[in-house]
C-alpha positions in Angstrom: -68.4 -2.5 -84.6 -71.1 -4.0 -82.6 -69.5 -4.7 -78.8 -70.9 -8.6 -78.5 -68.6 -10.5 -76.7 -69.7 -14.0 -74.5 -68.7 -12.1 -70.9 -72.1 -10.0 -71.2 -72.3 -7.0 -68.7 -70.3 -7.7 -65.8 -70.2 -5.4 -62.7 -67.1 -3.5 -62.4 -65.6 -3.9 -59.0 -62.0 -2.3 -58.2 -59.4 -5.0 -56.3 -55.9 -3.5 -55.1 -52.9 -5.2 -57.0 -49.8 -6.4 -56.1 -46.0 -6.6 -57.7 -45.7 -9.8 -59.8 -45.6 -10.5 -63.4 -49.6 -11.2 -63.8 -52.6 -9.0 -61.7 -53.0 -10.1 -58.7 -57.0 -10.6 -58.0 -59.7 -11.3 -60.0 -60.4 -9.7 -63.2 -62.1 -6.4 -62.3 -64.6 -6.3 -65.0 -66.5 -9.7 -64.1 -65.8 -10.3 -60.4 -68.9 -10.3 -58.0 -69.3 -8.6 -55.2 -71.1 -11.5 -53.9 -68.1 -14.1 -55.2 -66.7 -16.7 -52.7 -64.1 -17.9 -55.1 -62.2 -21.1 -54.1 -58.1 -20.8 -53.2 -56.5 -23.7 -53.9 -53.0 -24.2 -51.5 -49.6 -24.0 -52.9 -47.8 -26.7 -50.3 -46.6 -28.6 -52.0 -46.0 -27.6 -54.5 -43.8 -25.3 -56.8 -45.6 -21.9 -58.3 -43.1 -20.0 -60.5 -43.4 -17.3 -63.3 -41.7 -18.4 -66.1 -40.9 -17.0 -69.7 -41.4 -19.2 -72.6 -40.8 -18.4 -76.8 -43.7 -17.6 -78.1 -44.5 -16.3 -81.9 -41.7 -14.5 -83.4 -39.1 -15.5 -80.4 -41.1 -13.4 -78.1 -40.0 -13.9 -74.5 -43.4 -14.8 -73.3 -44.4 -14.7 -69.3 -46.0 -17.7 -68.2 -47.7 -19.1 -64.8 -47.0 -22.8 -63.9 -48.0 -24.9 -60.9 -46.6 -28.3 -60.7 -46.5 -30.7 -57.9 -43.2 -30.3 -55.3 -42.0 -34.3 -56.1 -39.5 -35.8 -57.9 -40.8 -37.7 -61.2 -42.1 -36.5 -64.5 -45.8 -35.3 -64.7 -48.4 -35.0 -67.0 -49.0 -31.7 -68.0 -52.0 -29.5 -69.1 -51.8 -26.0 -71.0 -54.5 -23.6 -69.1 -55.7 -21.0 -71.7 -57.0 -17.8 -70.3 -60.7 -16.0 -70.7 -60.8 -12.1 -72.2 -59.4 -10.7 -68.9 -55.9 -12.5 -68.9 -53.7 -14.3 -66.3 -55.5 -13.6 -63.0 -56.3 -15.4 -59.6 -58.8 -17.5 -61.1 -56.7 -19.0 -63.5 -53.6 -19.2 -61.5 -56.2 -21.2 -59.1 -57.0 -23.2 -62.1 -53.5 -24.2 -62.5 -53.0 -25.2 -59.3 -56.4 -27.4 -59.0 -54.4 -29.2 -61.7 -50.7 -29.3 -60.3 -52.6 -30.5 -57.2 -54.3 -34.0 -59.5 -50.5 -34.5 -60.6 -49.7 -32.3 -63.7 -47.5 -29.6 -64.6 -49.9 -26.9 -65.3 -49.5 -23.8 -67.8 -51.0 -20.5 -68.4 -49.1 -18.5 -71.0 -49.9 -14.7 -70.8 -50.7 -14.9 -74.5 -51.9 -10.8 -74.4 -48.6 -9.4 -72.7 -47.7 -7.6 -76.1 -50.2 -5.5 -75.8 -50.8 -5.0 -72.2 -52.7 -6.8 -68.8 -56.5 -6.6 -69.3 -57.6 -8.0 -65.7 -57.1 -4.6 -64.0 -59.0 -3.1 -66.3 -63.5 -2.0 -66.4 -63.6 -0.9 -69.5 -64.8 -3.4 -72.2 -63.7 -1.4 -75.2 -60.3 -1.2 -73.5 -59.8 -5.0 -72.9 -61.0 -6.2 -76.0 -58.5 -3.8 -78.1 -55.6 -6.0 -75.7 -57.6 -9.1 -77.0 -58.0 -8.1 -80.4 -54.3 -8.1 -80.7 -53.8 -11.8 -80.0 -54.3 -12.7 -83.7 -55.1 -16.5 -84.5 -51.5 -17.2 -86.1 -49.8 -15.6 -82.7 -51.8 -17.4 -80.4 -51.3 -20.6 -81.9 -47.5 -19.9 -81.9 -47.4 -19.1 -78.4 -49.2 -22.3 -77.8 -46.5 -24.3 -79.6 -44.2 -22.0 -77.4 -46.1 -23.5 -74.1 -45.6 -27.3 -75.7 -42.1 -27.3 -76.8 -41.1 -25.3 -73.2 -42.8 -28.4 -71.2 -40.7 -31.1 -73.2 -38.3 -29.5 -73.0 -38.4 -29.8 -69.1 -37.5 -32.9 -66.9 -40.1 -32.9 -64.7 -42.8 -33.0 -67.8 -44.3 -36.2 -69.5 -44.7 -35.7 -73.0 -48.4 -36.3 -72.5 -50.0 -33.1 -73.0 -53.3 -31.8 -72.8 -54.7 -28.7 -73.2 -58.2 -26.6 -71.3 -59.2 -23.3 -71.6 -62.5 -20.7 -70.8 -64.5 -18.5 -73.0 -61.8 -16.9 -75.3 -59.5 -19.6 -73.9 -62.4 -22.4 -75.2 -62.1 -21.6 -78.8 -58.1 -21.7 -78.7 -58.4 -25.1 -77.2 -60.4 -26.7 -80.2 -57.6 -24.9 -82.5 -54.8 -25.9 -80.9 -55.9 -29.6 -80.4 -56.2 -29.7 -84.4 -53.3 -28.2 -85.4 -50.8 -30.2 -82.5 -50.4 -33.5 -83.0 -48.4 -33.4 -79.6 -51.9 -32.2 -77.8 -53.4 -35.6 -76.9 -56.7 -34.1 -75.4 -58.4 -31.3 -74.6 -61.3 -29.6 -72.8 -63.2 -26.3 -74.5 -65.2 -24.2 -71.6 -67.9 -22.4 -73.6 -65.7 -21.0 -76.2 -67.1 -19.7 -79.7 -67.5 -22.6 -82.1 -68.3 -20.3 -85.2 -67.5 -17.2 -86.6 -69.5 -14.3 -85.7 -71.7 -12.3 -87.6 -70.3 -9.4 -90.0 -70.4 -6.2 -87.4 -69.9 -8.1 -84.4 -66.3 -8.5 -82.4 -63.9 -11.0 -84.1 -65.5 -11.5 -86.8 -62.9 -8.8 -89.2 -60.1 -11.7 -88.3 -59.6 -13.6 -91.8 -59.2 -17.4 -89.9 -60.2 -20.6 -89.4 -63.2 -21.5 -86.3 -63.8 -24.7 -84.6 -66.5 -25.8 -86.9 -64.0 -25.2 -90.0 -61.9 -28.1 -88.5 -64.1 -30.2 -86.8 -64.8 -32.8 -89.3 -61.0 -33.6 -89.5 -60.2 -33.3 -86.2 -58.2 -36.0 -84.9 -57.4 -35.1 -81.5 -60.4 -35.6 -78.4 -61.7 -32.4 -77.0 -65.1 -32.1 -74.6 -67.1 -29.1 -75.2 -68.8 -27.6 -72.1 -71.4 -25.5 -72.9 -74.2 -23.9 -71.1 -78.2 -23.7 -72.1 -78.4 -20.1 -71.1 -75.6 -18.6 -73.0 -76.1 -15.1 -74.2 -72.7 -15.0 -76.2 -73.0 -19.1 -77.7 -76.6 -19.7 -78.8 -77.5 -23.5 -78.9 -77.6 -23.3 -82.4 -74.4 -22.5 -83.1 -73.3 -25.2 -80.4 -75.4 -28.0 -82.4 -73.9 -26.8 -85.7 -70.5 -27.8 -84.1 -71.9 -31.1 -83.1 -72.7 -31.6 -87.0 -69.2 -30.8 -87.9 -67.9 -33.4 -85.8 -69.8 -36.1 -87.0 -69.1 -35.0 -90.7 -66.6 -37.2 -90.9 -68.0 -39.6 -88.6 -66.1 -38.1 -85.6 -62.6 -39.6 -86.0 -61.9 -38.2 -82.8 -64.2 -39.3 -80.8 -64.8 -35.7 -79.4 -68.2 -35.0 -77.6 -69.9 -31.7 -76.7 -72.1 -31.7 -73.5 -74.7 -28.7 -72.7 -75.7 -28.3 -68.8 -79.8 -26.9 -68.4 -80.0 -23.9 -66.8 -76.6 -22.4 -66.4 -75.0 -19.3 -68.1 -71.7 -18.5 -69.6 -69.0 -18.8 -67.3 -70.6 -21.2 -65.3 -66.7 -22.6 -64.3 -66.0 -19.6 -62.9 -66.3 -18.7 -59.7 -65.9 -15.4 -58.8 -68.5 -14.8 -61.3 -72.1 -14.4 -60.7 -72.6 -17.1 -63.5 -70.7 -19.4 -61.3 -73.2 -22.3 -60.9 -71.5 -24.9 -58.6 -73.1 -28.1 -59.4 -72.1 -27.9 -63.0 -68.9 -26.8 -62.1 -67.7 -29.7 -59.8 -69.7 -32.3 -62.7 -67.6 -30.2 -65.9 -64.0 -30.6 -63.3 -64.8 -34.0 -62.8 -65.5 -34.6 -66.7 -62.2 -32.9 -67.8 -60.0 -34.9 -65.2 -61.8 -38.0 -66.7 -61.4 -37.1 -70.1 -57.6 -36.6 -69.6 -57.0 -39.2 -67.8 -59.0 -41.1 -70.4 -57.2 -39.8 -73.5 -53.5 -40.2 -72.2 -52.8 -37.3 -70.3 -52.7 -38.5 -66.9 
C-alpha cells in the first residue's frame, strides 16, 4: 500500500516525556525544530484526565479543560490529528476552556497504543488504522453523552478537529443530532484512491453525506495542500449544495498556506490564517448555538 497520508514528510525530532495518561510534548514526527508553539495558561481553570465509554464500553482516557467557575458551559469536542493527544491539542483545549467551554479530546487510538512519541510513519499509521469509522464514531457519542451527563456542561455542543480529526468532524456532525456545529481543519473530504492509506476501509466520507447534512460545519482548507488537492475540496462544495445546502455549511480555502496551517509547532504553521481560521470557528460556534 502506497504511504500517502495529508502530514507529508515531517522532521523527526526526539522530545523527553513525562508520566501522565497522554505524551507529554509535541508529536515527535511533525514538530519543528524551529517551532515557537503557543502555551495557553491553566489558571483558572480545571485540567483533568478523565475516562469516558467509548465503543463497546471501552473505558476511554480523555483530556478536558473547562473554565474554574460555577455555571454550566458550552462545550466543544477537540478531535485529534494522526499523532494523538499531545501538547498541541491539550493547548487547543484550553484556548477553548479559556472562551468559556468545556473542552474535550478523547484519546480515540489508546486501544492500540500512543502515536505522538513515535518517528516512524508506518508505525503510527498502523495505531491509526485501527480507529475504524464505526469505533470512532462510538467514541464520539461516548464524548457527547459523558458532557450531558455533567453539571457544569450546556447541552450545546460542538464539535472541531485537525487533519484526521477534520474528517471525523464532518461525520460526526451528520450522524449526531446533539452536535449543533462544527469546524473541519483540512480533513479528507473523499475517499482515497485504490492503493493509497484508508482507502481498504468499506465507509462512508464527507462527500457521501454532504448533500443531507443538516448540521453547520466550516471547512478550513489550504491552497497548498499536498494530501487535499482543491479538486477534491470543490467536489465537497458540490455535495453540499446538492441539496441546496440545508445546512448552511460553507468551506473556505486560505492562498498560500499548506496542510496544517493551524498548527503551530509545525513548519506549516502560517499565523495569519491561523488567528483568521480561530476567529472563524469561535464565530461560527457562537453563531450556530454553541456558545
Amino acid at each position: 500500500m502506497r504511504l500517502d497520508t495529508p502530514e507529508g514528510n515531517l522532521p523527526p525530532t526526539r522530545r523527553s516525556m513525562a508520566a501522565s495518561l497522554f505524551f507529554a510534548g509535541y508529536a515527535t514526527a511533525a514538530v519543528s525544530s524551529c517551532a515557537s508553539p503557543v502555551t495557553t495558561p491553566s489558571d483558572e481553570l480545571i485540567v483533568e484526565d478523565v475516562h469516558i465509554t467509548g465503543a463497546g464500553g471501552y473505558s476511554l482516557p480523555a483530556y478536558v479543560a473547562r473554565p474554574a467557575g460555577r455555571g454550566r458551559h458550552p462545550c466543544v469536542i477537540v478531535v485529534n490529528e494522526i499523532f494523538g493527544i499531545h501538547d498541541y491539542i491539550k493547548d487547543v483545549c484550553r484556548r477553548f476552556a479559556r472562551e468559556g467551554y468545556v473542552a474535550i479530546a478523547p484519546d480515540y487510538f489508546d486501544r492500540a497504543g500512543d502515536p505522538a512519541p513515535m518517528t516512524d510513519f508506518q508505525q503510527i499509521l498502523a495505531i491509526v488504522g485501527t480507529a475504524n469509522h464505526e469505533q470512532v464514531m462510538a467514541d464520539t457519542e461516548g464524548a457527547i453523552n459523558w458532557l450531558k451527563a455533567q453539571s457544569f456542561a450546556r447541552n450545546a455542543i460542538g464539535i472541531t478537529g485537525f487533519c484526521w480529526g477534520g474528517t471525523v468532524v464532518w461525520m460526526a456532525s451528520a450522524r449526531f443530532p446533539d452536535i449543533k456545529a462544527g469546524v473541519a481543519w483540512y480533513g479528507r473530504v473523499v475517499k482515497p484512491a485504490a492503493g493509497r492509506w484508508g482507502a481498504d476501509e468499506d465507509r462512508p466520507w464527507p462527500y457521501d453525506i454532504g448533500g443531507t447534512l443538516h448540521t453547520p460545519v466550516l471547512g478550513l482548507y489550504a491552497e497548498n495542500d499536498n494530501g487535499i488537492p482543491l479538486e477534491s475540496v470543490e467536489q465537497m462544495r458540490a455535495s453540499l449544495q446538492a441539496a441546496d445546502n440545508p445546512s448552511s455549511s460553507q468551506i473556505i480555502v486560505y492562498p498560500g498556506v499548506q496542510h496544517g496551517f493551524h498548527a503551530d509547532y509545525r513548519e506549516s504553521y502560517n499565523a495569519e490564517a491561523a488567528a483568521d481560521g480561530w476567529a472563524r470557528c469561535l464565530a461560527w460556534f457562537r453563531a450556530n448555538g454553541v456558545g
